[in-house]
mmCIF file of the N, C-alpha and C atoms, coordinates in Angstrom:
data_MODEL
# 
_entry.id   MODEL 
# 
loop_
_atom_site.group_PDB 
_atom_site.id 
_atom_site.type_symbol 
_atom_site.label_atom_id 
_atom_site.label_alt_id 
_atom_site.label_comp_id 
_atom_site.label_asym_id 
_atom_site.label_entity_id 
_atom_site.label_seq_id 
_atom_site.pdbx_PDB_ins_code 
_atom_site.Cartn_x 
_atom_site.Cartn_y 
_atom_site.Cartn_z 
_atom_site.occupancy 
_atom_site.B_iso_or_equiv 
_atom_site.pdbx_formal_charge 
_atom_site.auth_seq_id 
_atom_site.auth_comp_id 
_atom_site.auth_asym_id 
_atom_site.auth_atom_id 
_atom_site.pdbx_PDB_model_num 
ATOM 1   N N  . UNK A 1 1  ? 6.358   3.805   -13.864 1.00 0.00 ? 1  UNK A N  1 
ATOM 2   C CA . UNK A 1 1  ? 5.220   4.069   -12.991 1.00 0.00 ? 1  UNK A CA 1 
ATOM 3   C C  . UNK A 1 1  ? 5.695   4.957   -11.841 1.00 0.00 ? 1  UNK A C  1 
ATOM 4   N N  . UNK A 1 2  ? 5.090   5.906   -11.647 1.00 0.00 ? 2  UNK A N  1 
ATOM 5   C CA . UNK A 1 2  ? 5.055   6.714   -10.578 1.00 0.00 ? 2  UNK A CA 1 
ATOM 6   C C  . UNK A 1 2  ? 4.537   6.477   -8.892  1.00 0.00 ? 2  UNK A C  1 
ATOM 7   N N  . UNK A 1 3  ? 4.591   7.345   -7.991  1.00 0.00 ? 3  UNK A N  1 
ATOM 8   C CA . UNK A 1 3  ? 4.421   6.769   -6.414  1.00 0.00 ? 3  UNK A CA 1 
ATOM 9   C C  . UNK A 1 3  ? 3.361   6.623   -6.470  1.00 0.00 ? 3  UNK A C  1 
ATOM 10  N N  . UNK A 1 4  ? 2.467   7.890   -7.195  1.00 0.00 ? 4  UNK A N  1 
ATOM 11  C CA . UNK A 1 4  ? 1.549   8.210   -6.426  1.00 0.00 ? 4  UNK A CA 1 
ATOM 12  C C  . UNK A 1 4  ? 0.526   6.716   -7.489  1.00 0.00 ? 4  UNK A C  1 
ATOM 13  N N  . UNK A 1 5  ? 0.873   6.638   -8.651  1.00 0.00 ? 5  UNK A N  1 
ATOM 14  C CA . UNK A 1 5  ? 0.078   5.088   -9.161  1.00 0.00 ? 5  UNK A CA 1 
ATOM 15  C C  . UNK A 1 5  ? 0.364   4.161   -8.286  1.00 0.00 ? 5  UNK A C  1 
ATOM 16  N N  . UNK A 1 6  ? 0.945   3.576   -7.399  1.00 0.00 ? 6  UNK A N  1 
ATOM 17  C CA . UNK A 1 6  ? 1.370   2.898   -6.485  1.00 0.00 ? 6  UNK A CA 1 
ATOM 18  C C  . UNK A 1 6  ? 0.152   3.058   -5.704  1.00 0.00 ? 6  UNK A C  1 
ATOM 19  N N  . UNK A 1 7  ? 0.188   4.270   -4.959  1.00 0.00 ? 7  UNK A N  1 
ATOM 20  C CA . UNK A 1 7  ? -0.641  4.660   -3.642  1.00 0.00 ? 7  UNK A CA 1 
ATOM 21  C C  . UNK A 1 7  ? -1.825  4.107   -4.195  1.00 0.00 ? 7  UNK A C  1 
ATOM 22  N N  . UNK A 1 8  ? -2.419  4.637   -5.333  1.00 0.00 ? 8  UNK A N  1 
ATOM 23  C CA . UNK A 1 8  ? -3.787  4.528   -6.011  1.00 0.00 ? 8  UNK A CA 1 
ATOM 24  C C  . UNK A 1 8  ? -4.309  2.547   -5.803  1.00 0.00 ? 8  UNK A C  1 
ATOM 25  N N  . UNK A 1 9  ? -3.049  1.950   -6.409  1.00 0.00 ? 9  UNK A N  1 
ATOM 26  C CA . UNK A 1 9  ? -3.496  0.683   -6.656  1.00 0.00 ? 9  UNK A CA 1 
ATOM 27  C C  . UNK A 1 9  ? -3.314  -0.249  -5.041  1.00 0.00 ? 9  UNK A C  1 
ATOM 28  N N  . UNK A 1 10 ? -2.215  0.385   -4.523  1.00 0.00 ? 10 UNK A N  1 
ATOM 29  C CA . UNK A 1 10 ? -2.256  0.100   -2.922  1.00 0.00 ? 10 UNK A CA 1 
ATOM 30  C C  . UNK A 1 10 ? -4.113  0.001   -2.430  1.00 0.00 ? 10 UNK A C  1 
ATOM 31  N N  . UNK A 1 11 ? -4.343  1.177   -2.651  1.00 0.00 ? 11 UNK A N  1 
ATOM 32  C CA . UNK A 1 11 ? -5.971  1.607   -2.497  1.00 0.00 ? 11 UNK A CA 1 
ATOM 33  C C  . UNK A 1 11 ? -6.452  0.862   -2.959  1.00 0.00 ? 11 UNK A C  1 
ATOM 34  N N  . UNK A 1 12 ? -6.350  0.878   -3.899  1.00 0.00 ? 12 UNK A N  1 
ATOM 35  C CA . UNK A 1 12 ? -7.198  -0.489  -4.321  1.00 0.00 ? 12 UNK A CA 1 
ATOM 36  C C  . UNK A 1 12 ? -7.805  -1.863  -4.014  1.00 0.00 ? 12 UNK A C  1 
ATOM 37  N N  . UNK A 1 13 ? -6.410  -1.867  -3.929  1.00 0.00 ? 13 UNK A N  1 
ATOM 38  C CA . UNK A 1 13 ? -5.917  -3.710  -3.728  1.00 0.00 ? 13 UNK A CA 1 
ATOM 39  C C  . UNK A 1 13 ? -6.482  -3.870  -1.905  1.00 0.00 ? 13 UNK A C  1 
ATOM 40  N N  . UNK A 1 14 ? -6.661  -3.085  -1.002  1.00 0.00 ? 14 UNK A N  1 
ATOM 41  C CA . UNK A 1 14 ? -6.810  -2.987  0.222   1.00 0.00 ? 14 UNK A CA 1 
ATOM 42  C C  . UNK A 1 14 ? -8.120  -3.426  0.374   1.00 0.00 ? 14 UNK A C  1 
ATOM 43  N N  . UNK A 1 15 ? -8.910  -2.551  -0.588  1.00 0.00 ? 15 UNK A N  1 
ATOM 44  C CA . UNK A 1 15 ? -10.283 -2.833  -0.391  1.00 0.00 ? 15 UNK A CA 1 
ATOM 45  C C  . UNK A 1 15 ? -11.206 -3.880  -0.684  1.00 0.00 ? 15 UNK A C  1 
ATOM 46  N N  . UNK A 1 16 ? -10.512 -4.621  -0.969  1.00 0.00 ? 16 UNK A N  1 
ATOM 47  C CA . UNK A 1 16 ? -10.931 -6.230  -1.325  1.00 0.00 ? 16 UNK A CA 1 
ATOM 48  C C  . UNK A 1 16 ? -10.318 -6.970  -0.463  1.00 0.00 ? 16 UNK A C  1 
ATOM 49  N N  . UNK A 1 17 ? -11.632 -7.863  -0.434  1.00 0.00 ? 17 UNK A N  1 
ATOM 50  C CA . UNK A 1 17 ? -11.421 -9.084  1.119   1.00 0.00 ? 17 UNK A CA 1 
ATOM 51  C C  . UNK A 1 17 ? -9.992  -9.777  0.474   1.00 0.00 ? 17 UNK A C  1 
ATOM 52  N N  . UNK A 1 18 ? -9.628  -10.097 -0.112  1.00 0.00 ? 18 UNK A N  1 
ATOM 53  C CA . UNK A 1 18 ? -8.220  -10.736 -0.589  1.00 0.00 ? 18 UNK A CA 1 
ATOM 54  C C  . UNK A 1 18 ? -7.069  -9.902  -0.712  1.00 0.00 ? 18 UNK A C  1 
ATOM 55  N N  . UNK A 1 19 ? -6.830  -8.767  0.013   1.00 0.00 ? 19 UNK A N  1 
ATOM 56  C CA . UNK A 1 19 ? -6.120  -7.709  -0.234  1.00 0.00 ? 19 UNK A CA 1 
ATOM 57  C C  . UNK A 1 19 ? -4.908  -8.218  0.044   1.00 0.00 ? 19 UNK A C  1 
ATOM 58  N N  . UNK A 1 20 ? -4.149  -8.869  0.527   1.00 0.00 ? 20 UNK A N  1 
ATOM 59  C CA . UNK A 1 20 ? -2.762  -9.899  0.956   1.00 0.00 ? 20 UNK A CA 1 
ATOM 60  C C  . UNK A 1 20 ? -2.357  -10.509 0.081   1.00 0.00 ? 20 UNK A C  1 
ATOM 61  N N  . UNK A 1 21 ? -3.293  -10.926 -0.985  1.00 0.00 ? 21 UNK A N  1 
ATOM 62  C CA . UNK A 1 21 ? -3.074  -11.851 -2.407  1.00 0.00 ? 21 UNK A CA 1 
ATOM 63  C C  . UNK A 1 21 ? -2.723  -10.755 -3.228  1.00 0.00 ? 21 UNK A C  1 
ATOM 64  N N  . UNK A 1 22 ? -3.614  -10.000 -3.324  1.00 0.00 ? 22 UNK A N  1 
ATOM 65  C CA . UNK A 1 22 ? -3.628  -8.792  -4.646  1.00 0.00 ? 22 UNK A CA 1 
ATOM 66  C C  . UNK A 1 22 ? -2.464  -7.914  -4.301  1.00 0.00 ? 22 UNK A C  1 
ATOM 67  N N  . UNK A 1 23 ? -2.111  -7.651  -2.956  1.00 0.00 ? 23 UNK A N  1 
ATOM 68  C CA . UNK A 1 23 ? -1.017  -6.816  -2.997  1.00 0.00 ? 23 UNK A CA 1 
ATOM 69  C C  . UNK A 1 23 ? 0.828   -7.855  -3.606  1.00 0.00 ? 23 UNK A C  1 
ATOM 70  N N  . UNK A 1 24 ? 0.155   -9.018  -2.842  1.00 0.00 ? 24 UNK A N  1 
ATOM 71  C CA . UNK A 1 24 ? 1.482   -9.958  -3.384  1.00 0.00 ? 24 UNK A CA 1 
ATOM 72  C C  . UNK A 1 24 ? 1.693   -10.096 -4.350  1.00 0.00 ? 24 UNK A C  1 
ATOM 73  N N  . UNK A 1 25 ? 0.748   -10.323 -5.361  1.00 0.00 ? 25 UNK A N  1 
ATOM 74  C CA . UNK A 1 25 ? 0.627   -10.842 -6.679  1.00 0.00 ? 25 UNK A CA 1 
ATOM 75  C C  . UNK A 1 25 ? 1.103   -9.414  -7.796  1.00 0.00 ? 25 UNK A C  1 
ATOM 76  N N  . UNK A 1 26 ? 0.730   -8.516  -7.043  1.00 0.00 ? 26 UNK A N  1 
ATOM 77  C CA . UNK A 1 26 ? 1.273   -6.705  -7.664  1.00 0.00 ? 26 UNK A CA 1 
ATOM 78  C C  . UNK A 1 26 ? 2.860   -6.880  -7.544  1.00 0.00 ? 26 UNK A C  1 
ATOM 79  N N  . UNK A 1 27 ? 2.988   -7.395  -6.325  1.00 0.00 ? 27 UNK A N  1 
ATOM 80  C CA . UNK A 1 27 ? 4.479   -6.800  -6.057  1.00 0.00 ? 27 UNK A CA 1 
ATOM 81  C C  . UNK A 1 27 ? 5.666   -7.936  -7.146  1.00 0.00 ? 27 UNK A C  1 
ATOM 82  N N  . UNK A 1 28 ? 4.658   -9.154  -6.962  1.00 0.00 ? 28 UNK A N  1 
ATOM 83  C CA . UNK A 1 28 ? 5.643   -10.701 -8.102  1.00 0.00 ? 28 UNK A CA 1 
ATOM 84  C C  . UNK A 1 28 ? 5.941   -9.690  -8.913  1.00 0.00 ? 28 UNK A C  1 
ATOM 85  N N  . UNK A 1 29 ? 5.160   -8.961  -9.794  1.00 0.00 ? 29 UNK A N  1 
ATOM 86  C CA . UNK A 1 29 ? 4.655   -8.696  -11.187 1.00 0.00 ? 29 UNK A CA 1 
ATOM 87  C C  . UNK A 1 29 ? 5.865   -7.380  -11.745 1.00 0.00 ? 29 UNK A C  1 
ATOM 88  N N  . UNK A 1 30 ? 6.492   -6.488  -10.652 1.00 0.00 ? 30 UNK A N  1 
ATOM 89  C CA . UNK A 1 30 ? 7.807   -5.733  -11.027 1.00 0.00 ? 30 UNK A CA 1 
ATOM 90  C C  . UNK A 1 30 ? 8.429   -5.957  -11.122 1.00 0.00 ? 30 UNK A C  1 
ATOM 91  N N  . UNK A 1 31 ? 9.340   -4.746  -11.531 1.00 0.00 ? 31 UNK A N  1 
ATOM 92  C CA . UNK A 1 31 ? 10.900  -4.728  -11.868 1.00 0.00 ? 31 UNK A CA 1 
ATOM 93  C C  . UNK A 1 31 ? 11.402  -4.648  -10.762 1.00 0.00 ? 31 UNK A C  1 
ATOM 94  N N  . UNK A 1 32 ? 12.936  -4.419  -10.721 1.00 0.00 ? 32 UNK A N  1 
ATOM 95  C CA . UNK A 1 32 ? 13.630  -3.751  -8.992  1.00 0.00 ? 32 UNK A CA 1 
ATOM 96  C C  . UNK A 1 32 ? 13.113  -2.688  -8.823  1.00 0.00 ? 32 UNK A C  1 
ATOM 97  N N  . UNK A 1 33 ? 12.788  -1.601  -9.359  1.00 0.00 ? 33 UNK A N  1 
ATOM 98  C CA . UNK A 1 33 ? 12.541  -0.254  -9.264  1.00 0.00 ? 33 UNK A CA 1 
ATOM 99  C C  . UNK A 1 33 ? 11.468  -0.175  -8.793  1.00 0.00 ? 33 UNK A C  1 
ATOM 100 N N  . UNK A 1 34 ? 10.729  -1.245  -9.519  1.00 0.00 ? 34 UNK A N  1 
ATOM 101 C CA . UNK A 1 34 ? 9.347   -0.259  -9.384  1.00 0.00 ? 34 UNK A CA 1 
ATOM 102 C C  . UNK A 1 34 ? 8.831   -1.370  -8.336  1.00 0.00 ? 34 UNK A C  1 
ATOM 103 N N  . UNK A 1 35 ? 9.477   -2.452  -7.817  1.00 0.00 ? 35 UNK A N  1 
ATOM 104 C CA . UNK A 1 35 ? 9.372   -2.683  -6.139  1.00 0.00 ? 35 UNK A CA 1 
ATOM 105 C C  . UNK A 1 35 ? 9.967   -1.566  -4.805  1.00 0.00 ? 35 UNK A C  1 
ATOM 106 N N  . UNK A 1 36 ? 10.944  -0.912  -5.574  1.00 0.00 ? 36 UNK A N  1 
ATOM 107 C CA . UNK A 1 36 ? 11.061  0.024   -4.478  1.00 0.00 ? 36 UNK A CA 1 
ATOM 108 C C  . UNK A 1 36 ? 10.251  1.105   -4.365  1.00 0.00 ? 36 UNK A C  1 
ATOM 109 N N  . UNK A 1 37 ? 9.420   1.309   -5.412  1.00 0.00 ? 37 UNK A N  1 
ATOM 110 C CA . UNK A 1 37 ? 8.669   2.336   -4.991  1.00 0.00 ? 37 UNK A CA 1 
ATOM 111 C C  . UNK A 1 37 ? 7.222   1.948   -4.653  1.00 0.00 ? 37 UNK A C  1 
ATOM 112 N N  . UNK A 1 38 ? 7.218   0.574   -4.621  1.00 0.00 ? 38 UNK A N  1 
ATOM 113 C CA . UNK A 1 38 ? 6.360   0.003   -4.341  1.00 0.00 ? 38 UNK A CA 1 
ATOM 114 C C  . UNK A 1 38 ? 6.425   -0.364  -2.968  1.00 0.00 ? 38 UNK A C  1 
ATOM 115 N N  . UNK A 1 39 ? 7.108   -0.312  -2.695  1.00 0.00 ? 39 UNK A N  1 
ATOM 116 C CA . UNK A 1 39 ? 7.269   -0.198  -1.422  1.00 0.00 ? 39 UNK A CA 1 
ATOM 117 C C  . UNK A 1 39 ? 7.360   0.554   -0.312  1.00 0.00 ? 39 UNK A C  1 
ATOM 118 N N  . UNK A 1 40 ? 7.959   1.382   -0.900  1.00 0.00 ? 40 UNK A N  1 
ATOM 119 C CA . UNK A 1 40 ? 7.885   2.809   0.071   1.00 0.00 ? 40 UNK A CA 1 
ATOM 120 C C  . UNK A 1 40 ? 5.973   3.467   -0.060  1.00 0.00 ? 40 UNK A C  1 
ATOM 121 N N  . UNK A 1 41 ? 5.556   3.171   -1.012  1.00 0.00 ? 41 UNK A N  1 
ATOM 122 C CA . UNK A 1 41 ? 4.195   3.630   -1.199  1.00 0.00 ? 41 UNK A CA 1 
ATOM 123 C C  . UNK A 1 41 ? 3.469   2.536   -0.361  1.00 0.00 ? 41 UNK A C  1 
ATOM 124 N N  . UNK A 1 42 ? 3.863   1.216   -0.017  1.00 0.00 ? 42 UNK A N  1 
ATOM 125 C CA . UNK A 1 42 ? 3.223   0.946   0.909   1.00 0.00 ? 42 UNK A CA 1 
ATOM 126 C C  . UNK A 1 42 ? 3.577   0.982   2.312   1.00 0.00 ? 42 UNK A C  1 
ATOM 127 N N  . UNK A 1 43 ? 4.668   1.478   3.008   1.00 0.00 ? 43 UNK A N  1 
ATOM 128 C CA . UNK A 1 43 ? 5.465   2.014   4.135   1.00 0.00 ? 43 UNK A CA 1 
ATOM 129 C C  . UNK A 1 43 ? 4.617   3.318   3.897   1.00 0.00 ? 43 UNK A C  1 
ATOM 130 N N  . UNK A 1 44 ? 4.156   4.137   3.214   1.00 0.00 ? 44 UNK A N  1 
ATOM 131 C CA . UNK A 1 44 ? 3.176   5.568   3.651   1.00 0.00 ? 44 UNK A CA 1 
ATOM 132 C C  . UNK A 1 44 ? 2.256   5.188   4.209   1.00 0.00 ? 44 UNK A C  1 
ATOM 133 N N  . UNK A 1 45 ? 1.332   4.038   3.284   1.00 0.00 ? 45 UNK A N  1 
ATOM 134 C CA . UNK A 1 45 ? -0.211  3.648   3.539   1.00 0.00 ? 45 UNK A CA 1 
ATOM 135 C C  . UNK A 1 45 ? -0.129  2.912   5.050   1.00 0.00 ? 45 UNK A C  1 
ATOM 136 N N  . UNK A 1 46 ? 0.812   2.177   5.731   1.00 0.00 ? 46 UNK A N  1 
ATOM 137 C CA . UNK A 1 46 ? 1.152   1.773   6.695   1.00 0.00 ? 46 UNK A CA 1 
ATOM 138 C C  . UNK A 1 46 ? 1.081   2.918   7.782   1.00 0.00 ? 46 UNK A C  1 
ATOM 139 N N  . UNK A 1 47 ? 1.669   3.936   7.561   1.00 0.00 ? 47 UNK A N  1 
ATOM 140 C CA . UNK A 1 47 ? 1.869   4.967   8.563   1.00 0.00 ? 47 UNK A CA 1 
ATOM 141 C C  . UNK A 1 47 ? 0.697   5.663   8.627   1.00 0.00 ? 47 UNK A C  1 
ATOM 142 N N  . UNK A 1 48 ? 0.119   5.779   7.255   1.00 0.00 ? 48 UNK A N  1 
ATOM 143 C CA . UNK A 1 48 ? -1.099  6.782   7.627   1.00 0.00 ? 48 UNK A CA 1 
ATOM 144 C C  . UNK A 1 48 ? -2.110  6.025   8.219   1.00 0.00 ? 48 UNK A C  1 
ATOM 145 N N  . UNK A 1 49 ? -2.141  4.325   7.948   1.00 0.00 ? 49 UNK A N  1 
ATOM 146 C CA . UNK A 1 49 ? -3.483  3.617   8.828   1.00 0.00 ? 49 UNK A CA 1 
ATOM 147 C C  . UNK A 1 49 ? -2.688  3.845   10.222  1.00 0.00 ? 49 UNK A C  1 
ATOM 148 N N  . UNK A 1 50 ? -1.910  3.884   10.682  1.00 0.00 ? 50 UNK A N  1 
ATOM 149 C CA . UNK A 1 50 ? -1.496  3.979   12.352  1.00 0.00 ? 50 UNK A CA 1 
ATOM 150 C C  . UNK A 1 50 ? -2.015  4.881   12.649  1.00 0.00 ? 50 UNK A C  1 
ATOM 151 N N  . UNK A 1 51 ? -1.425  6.508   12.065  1.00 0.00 ? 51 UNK A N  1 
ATOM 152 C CA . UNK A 1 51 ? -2.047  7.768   12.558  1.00 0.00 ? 51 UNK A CA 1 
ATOM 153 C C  . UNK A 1 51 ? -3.422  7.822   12.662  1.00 0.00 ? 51 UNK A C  1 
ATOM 154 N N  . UNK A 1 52 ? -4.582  6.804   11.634  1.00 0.00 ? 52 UNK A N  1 
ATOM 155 C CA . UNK A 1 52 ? -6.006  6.848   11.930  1.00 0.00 ? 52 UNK A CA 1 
ATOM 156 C C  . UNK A 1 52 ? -6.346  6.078   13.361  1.00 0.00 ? 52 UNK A C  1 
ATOM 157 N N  . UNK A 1 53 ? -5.321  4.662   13.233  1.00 0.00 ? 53 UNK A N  1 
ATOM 158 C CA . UNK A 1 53 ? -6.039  4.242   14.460  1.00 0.00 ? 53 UNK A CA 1 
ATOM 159 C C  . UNK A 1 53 ? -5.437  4.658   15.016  1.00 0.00 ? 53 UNK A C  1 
ATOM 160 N N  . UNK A 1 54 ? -4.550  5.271   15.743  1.00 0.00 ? 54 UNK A N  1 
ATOM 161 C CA . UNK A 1 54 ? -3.988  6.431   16.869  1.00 0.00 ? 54 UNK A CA 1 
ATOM 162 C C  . UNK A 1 54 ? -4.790  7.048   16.934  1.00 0.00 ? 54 UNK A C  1 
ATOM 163 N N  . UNK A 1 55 ? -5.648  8.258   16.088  1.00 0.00 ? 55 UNK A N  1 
ATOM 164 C CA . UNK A 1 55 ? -6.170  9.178   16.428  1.00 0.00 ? 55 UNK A CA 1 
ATOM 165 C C  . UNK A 1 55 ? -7.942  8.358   16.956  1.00 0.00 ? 55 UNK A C  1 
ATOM 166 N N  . UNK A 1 56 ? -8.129  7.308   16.749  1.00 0.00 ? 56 UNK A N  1 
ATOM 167 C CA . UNK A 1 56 ? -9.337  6.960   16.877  1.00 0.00 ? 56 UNK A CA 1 
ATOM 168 C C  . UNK A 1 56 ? -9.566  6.158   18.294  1.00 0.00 ? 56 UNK A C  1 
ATOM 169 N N  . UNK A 1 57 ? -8.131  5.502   18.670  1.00 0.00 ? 57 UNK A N  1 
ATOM 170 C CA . UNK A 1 57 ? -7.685  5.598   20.034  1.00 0.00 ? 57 UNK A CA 1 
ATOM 171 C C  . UNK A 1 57 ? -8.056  6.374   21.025  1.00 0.00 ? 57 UNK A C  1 
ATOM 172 N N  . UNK A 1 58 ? -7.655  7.695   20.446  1.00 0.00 ? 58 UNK A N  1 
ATOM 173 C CA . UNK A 1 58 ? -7.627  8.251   21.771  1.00 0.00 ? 58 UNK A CA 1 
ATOM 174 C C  . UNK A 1 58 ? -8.669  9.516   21.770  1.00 0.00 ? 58 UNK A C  1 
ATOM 175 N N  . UNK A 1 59 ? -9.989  9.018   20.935  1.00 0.00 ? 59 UNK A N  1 
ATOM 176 C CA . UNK A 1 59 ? -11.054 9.744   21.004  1.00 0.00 ? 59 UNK A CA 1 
ATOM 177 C C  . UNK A 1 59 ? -11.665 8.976   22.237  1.00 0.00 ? 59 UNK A C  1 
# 
């Protein structure tokens, strides 16, 4: 599996009121690998919600 399938299901999994379960229950479910890139794909989605609420801050 690739990052950017990561990002996609990150997306996903966010948008549901249980999004803390669904992301946990994703992450049980890998290998080593594909927790690390599971991870770093969610260390992006992390940074890019800051830069929104930063920028929505300081409108």
């Amino acid at each position: 599996m690739n990052l950017n399938k990561f990002i996609l299901k990150i997306d996903q999994d966010l948008i549901s009121p249980d999004a803390l379960l669904l992301l946990n229950t994703h992450y049980k479910q890998l290998n080593a690998q594909e927790k690390e890139l599971f991870t770093l794909a969610l260390m992006g989605k992390v940074i890019e919600l800051k830069t929104i609420l930063e920028i929505e801050k300081n409108r």
